[in-house]
Each structure stands twice: as C-alpha cells, then as structure tokens.
Biopython code that builds the backbone (N, CA, C, O; Angstrom):
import numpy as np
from Bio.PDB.StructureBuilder import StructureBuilder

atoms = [
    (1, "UNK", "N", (-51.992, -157.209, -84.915)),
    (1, "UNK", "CA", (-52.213, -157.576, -83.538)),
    (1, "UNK", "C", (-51.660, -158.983, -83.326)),
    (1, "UNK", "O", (-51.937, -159.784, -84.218)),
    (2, "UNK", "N", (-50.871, -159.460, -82.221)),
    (2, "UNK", "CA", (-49.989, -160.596, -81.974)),
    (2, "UNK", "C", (-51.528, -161.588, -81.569)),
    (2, "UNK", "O", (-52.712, -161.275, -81.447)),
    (3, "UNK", "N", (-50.869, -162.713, -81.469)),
    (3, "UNK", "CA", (-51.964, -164.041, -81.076)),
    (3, "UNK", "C", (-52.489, -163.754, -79.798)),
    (3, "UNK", "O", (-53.641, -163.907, -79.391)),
    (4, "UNK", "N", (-51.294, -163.230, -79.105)),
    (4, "UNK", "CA", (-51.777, -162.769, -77.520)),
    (4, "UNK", "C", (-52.464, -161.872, -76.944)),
    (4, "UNK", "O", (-52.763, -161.864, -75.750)),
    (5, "UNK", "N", (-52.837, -160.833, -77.991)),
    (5, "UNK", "CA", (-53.261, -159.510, -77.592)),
    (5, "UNK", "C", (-54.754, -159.968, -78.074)),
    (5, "UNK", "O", (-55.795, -159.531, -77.583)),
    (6, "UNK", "N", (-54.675, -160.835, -79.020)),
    (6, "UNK", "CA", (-56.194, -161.296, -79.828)),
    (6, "UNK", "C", (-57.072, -161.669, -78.533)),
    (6, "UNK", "O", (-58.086, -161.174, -78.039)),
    (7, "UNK", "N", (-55.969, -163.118, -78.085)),
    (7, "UNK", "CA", (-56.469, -164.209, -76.922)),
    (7, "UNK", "C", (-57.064, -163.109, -76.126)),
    (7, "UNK", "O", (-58.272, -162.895, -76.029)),
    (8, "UNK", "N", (-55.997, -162.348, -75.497)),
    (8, "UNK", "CA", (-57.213, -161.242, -74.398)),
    (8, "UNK", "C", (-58.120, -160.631, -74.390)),
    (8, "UNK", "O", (-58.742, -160.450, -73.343)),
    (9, "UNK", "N", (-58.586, -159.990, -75.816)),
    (9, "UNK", "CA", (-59.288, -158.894, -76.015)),
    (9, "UNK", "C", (-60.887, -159.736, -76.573)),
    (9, "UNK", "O", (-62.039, -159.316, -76.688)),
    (10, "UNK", "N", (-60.097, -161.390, -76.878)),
    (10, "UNK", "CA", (-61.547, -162.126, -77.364)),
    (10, "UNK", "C", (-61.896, -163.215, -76.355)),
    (10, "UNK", "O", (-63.038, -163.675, -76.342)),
    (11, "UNK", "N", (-60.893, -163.677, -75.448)),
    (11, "UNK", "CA", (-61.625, -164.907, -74.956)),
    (11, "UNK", "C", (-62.337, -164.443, -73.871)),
    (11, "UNK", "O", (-62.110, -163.523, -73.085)),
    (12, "UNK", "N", (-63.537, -165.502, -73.993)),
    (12, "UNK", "CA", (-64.286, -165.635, -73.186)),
    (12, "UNK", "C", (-65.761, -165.086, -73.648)),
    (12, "UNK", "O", (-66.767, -165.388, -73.005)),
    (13, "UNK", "N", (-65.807, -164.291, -74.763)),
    (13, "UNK", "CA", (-66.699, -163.197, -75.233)),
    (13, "UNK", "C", (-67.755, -164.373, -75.706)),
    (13, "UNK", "O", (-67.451, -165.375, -76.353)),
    (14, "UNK", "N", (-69.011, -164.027, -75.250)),
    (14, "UNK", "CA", (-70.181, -164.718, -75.544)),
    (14, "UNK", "C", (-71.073, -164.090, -76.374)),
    (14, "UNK", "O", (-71.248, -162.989, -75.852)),
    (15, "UNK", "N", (-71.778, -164.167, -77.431)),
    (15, "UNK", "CA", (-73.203, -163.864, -77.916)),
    (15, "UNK", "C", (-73.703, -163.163, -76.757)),
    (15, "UNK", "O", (-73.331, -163.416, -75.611)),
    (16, "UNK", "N", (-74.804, -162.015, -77.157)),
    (16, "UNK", "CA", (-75.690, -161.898, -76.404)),
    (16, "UNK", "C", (-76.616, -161.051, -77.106)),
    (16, "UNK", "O", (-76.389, -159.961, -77.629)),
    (17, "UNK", "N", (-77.675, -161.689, -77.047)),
    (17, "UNK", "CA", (-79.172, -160.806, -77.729)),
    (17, "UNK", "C", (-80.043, -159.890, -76.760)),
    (17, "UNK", "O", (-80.917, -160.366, -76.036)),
    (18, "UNK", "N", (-79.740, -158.578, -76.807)),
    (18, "UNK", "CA", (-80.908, -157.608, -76.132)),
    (18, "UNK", "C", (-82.261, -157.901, -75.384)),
    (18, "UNK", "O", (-83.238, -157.427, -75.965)),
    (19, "UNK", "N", (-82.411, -158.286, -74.726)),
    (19, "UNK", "CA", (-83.722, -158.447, -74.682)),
    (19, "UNK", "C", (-84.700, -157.575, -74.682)),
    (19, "UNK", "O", (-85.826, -157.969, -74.376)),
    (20, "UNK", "N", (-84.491, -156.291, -75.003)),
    (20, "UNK", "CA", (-85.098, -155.228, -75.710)),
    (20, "UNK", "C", (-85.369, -154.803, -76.671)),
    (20, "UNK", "O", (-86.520, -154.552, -77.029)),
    (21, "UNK", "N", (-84.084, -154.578, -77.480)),
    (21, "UNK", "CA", (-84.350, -154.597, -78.467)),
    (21, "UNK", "C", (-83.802, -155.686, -79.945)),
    (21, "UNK", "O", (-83.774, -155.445, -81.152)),
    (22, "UNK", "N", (-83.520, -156.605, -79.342)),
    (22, "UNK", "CA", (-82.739, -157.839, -79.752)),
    (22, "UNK", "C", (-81.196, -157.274, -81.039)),
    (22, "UNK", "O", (-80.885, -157.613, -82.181)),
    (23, "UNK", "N", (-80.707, -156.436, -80.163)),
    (23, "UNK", "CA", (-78.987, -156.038, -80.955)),
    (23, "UNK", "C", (-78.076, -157.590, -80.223)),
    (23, "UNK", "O", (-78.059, -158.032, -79.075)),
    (24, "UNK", "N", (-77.580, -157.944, -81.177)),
    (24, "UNK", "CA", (-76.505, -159.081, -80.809)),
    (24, "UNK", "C", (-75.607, -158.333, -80.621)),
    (24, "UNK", "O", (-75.387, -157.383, -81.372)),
    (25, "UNK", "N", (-74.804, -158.644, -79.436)),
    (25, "UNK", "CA", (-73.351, -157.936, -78.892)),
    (25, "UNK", "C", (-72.567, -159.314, -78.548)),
    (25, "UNK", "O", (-73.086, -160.417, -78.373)),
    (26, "UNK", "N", (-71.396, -159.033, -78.502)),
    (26, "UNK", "CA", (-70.194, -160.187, -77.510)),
    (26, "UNK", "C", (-70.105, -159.614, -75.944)),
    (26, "UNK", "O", (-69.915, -158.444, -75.614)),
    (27, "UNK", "N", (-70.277, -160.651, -75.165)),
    (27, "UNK", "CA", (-70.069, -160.001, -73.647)),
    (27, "UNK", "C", (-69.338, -160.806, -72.998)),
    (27, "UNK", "O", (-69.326, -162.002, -73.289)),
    (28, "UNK", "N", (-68.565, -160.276, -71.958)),
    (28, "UNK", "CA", (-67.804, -160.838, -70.791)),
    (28, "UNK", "C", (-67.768, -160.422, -69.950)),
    (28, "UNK", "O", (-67.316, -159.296, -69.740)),
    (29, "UNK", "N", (-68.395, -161.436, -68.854)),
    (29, "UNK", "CA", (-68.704, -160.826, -67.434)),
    (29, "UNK", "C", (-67.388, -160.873, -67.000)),
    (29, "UNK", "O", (-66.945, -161.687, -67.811)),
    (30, "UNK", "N", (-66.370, -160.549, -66.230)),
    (30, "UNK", "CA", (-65.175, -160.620, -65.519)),
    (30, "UNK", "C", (-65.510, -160.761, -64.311)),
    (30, "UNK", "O", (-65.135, -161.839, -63.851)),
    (31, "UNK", "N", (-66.217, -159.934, -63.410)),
    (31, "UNK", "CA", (-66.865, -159.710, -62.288)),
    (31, "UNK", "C", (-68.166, -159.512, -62.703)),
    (31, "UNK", "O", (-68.559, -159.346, -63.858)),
    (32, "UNK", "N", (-69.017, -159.551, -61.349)),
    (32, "UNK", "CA", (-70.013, -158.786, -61.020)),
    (32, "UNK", "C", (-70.183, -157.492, -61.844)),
    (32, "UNK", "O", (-71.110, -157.014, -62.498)),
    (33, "UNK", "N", (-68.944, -157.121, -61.558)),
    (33, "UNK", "CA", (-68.956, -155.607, -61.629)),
    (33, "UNK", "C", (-68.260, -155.009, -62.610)),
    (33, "UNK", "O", (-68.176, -153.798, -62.812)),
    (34, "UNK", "N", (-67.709, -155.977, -63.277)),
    (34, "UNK", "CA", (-66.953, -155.860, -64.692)),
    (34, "UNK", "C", (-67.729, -156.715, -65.874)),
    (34, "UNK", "O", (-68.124, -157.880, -65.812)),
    (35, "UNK", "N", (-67.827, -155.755, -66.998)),
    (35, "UNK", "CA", (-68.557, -156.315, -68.065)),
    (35, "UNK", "C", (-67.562, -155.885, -69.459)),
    (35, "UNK", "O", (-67.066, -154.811, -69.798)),
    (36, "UNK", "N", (-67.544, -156.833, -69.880)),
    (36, "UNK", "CA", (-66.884, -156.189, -71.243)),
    (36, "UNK", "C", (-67.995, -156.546, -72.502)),
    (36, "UNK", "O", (-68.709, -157.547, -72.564)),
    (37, "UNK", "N", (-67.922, -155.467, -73.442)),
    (37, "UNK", "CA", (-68.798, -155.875, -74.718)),
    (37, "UNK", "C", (-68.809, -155.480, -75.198)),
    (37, "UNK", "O", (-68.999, -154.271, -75.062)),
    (38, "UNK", "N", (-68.595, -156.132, -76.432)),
    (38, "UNK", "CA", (-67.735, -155.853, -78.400)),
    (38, "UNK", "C", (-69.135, -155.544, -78.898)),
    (38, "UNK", "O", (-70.005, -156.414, -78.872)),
    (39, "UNK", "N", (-69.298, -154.682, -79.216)),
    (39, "UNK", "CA", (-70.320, -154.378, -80.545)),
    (39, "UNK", "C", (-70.392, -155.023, -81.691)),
    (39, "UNK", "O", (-69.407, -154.578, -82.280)),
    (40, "UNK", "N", (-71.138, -156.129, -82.738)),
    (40, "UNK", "CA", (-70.693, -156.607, -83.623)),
    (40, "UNK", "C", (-71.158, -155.779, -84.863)),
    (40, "UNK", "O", (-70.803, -155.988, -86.023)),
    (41, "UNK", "N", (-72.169, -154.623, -84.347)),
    (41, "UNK", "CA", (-72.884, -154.315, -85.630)),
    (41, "UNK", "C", (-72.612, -152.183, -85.198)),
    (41, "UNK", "O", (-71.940, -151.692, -84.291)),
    (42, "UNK", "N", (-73.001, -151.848, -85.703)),
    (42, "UNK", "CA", (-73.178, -149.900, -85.470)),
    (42, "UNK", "C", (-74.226, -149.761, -84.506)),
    (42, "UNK", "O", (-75.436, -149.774, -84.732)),
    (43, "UNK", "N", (-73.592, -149.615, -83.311)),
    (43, "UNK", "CA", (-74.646, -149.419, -82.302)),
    (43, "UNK", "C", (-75.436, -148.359, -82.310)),
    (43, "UNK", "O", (-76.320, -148.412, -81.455)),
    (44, "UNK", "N", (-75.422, -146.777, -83.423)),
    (44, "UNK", "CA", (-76.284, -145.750, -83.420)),
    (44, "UNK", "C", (-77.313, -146.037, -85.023)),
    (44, "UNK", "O", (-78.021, -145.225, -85.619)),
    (45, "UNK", "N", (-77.000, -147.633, -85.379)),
    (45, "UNK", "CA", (-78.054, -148.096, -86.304)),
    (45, "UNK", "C", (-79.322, -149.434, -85.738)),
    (45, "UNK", "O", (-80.457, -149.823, -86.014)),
    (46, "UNK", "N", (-78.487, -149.654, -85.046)),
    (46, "UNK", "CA", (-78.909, -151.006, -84.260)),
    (46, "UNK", "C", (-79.362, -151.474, -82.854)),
    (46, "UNK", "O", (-79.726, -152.597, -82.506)),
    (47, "UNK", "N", (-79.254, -150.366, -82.152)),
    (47, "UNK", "CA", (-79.413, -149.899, -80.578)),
    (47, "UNK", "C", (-80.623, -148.651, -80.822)),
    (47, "UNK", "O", (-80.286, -147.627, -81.417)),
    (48, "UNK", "N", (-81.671, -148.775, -80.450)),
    (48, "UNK", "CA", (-82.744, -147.818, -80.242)),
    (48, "UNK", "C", (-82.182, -146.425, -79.586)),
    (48, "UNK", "O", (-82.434, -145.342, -80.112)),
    (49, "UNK", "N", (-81.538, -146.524, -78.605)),
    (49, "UNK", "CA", (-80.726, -145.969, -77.412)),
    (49, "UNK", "C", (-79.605, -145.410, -78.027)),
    (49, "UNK", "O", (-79.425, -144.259, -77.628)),
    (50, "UNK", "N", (-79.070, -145.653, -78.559)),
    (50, "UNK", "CA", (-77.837, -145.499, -79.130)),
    (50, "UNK", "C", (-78.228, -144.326, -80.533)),
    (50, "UNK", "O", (-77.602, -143.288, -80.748)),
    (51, "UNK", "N", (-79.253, -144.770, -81.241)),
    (51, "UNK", "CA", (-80.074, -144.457, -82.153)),
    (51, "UNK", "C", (-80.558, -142.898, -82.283)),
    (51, "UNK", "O", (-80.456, -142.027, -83.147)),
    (52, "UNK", "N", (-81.198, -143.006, -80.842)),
    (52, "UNK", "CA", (-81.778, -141.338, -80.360)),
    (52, "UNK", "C", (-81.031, -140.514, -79.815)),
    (52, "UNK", "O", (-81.336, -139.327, -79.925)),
    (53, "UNK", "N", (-79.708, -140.925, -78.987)),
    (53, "UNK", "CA", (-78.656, -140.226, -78.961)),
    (53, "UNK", "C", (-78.371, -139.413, -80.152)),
    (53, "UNK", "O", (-78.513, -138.196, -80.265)),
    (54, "UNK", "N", (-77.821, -140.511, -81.288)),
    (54, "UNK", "CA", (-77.273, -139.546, -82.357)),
    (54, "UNK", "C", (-78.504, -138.635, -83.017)),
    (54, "UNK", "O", (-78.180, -137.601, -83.601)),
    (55, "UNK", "N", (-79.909, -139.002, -82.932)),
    (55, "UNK", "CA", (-80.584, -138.272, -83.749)),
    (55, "UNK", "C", (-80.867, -137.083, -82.837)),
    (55, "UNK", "O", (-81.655, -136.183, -83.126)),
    (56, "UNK", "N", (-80.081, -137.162, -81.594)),
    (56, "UNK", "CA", (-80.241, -135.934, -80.838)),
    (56, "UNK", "C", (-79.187, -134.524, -81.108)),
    (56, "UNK", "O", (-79.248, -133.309, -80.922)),
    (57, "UNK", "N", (-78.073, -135.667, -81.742)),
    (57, "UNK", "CA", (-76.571, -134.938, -82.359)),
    (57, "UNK", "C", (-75.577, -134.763, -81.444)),
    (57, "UNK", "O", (-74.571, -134.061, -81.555)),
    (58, "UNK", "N", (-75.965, -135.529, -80.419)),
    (58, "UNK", "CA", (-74.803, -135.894, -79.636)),
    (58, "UNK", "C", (-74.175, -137.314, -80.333)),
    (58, "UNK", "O", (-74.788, -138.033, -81.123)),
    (59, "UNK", "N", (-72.752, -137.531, -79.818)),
    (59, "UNK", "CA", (-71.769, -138.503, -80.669)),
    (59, "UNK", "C", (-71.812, -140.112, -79.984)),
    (59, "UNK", "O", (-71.628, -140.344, -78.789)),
    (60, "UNK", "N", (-72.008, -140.821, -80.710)),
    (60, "UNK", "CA", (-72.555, -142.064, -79.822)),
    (60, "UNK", "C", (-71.183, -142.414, -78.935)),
    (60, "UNK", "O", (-71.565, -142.969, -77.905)),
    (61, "UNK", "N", (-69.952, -142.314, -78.950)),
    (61, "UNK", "CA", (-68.842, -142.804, -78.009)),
    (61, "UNK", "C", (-69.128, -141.794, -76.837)),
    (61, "UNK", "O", (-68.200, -141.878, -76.032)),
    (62, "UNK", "N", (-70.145, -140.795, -76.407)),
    (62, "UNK", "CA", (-69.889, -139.570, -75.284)),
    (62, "UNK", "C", (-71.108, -140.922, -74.616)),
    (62, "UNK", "O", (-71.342, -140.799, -73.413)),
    (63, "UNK", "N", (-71.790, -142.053, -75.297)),
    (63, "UNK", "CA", (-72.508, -142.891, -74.332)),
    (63, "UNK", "C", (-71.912, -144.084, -74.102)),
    (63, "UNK", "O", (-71.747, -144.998, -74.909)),
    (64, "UNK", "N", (-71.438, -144.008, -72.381)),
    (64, "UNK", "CA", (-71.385, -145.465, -71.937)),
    (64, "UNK", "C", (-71.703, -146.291, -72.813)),
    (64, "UNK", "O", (-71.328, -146.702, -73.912)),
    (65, "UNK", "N", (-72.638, -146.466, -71.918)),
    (65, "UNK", "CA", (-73.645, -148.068, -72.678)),
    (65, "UNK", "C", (-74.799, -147.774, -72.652)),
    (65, "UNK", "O", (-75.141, -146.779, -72.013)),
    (66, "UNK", "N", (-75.941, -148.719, -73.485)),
    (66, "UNK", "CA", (-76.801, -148.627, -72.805)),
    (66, "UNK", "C", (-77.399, -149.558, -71.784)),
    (66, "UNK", "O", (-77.087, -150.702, -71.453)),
    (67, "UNK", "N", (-78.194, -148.875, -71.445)),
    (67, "UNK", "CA", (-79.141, -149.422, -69.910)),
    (67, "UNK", "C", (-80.107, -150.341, -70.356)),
    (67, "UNK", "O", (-80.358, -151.307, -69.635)),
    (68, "UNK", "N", (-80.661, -150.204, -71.379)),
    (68, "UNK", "CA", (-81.693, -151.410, -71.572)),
    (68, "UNK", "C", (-81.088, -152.972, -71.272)),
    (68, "UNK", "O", (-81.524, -153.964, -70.689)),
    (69, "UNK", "N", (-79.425, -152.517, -72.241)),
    (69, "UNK", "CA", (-78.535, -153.421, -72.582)),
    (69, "UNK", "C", (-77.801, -154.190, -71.138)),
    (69, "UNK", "O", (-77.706, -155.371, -70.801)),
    (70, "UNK", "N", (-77.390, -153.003, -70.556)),
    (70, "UNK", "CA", (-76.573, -153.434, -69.331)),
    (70, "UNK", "C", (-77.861, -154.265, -68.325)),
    (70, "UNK", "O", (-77.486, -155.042, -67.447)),
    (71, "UNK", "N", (-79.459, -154.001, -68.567)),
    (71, "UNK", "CA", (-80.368, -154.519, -67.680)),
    (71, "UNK", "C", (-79.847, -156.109, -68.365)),
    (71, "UNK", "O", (-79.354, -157.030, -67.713)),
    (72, "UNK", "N", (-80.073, -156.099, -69.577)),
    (72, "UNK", "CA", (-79.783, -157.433, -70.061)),
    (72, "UNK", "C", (-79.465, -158.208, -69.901)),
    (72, "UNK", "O", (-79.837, -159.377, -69.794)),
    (73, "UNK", "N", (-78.488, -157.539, -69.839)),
    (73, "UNK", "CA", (-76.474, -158.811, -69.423)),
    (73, "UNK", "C", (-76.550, -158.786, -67.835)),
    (73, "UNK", "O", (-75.676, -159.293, -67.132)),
    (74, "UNK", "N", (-77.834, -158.061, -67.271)),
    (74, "UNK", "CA", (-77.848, -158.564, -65.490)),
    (74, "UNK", "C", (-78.858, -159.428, -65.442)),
    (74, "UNK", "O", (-78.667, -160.238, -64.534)),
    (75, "UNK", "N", (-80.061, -159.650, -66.145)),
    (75, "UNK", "CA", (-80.946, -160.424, -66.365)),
    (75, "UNK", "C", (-80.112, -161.928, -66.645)),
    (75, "UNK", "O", (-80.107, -162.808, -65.784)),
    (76, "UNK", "N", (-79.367, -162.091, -68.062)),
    (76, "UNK", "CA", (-78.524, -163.041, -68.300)),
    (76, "UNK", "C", (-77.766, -163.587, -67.105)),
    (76, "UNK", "O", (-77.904, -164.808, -67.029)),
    (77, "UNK", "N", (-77.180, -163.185, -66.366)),
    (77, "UNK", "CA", (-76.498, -163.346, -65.238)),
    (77, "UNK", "C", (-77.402, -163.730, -64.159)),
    (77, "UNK", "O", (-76.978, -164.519, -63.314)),
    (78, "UNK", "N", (-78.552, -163.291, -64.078)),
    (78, "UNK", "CA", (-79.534, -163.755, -62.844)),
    (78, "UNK", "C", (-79.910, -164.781, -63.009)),
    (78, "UNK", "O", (-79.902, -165.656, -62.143)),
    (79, "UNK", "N", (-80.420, -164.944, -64.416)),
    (79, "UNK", "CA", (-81.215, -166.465, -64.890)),
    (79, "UNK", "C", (-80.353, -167.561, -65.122)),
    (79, "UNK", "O", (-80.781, -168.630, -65.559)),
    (80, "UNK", "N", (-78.916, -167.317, -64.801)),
    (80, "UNK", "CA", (-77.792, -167.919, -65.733)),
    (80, "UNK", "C", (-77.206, -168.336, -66.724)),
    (80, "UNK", "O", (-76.071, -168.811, -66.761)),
    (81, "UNK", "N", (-77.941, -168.183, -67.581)),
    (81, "UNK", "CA", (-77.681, -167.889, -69.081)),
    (81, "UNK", "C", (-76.020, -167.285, -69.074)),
    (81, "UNK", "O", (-75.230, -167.807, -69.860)),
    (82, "UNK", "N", (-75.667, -166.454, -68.387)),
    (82, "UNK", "CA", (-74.009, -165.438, -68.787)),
    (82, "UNK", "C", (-73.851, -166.061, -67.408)),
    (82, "UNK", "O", (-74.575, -166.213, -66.425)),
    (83, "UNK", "N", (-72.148, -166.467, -67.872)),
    (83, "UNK", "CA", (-71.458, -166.878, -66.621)),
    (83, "UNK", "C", (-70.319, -165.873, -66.655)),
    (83, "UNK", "O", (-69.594, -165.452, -67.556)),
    (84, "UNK", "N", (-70.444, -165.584, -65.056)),
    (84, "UNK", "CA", (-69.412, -164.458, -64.172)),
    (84, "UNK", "C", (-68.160, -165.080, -64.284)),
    (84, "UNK", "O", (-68.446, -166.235, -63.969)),
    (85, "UNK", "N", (-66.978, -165.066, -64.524)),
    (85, "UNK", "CA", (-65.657, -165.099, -64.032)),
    (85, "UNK", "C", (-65.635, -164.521, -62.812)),
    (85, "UNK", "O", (-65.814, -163.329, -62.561)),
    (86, "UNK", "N", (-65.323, -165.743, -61.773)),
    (86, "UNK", "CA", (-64.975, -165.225, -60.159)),
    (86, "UNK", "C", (-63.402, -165.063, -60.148)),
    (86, "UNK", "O", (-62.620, -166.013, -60.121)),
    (87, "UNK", "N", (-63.197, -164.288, -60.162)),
    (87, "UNK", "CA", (-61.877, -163.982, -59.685)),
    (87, "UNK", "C", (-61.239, -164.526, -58.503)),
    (87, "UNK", "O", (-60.223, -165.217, -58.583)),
    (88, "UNK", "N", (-61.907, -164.182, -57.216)),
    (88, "UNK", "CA", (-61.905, -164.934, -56.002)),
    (88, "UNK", "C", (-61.784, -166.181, -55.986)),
    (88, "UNK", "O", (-61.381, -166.683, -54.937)),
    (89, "UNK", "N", (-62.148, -167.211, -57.339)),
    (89, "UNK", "CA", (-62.371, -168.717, -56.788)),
    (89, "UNK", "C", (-60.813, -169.018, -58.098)),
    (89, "UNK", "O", (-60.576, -170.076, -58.681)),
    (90, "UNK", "N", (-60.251, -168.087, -58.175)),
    (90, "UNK", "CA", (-58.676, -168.186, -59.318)),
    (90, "UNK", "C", (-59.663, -168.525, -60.445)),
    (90, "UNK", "O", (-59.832, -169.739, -60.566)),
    (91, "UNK", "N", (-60.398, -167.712, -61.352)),
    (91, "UNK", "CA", (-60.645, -167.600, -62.404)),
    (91, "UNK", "C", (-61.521, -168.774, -62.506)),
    (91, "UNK", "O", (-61.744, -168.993, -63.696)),
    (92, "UNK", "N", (-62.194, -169.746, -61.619)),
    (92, "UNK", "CA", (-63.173, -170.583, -62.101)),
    (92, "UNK", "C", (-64.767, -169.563, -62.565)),
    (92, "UNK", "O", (-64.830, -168.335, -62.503)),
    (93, "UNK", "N", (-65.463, -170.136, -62.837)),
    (93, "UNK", "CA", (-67.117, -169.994, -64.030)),
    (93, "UNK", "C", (-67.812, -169.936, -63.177)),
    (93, "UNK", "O", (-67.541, -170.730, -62.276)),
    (94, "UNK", "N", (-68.983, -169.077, -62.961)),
    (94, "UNK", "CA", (-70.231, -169.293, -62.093)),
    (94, "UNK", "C", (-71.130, -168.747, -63.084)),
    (94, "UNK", "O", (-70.888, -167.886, -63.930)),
    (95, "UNK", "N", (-72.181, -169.361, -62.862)),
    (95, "UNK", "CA", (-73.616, -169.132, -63.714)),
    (95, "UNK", "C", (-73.424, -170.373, -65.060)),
    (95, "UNK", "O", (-72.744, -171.399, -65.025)),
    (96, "UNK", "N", (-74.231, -169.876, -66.128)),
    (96, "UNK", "CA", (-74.440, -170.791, -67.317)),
    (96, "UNK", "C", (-73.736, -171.132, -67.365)),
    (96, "UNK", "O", (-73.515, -171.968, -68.242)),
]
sb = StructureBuilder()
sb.init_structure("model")
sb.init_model(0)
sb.init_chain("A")
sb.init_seg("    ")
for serial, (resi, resn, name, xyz) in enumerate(atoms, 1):
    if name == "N":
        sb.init_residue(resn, " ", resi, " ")
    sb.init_atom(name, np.array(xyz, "f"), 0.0, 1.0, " ", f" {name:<3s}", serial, name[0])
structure = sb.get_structure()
C-alpha cells in the first residue's frame, strides 16, 4: 500500500471505547452522517453484538455495525469527546 493510500484510509482515526461494552475501535466522523471505523481487535470475540450474531451462525460481515456501538460514537459526538469533520466549513473540526 503507497504512503497515500495509508494517509487516507488512517488519518484522522481516533480511539474509541464502547461505552457498552468497552471494545476499543478507531473512528472517523467525516460528517454527521458519515462514520468510518477500523476494528482493532475480532469484532465476533470482542463485541457482545457481534458475538451473538455468530453464535447465531450467521457471518459477522452480513452485520453493519453495531448499534450499541454506533449509539456510542453519537454519544461521543454529543458530549464532544469525537470531533465531526464539517465539510461545509472546507474540512475545519467541530466538537472535541
């Protein structure tokens, strides 16, 4: 992978601890409405959610995300802890 393809696919990516079930992930808000987030660990070992999926025998990639998780990273964003990339303001920071 070139330096450039790295730069995109990593900057900006923050820590973030569950507040459910405390799984550390990398996140990037882009928007509101855009979230990106790297898994650092096996999310059907480490995600409760993720967890009962597979012990249901469905395949953990047929799940989005989860919801505990995505409440999370909106919680983070409310309290400001995770800062949004505004697009609208040419890529300046809002929140933490």
């Amino acid at each position: 992978m070139t330096a450039e393809a790295t730069e995109f696919l990593t900057a900006g990516l923050r820590p973030h601890e569950c507040r459910s079930c405390g799984t550390f992930v990398l996140v990037k808000k882009n928007s509101l409405a855009h979230t990106s987030i790297q898994w650092t660990t096996d999310a059907s070992r480490s995600c409760p959610v993720f967890a009962a999926h597979v012990a249901a025998g469905r395949h953990p990639a047929l799940l989005d995300t989860c919801e505990k998780l995505a409440d999370s990273i909106a919680g983070a964003v409310a309290d400001g802890s995770l800062a949004v990339a505004d697009e609208s303001r040419n890529g300046a920071v809002r929140g933490g």
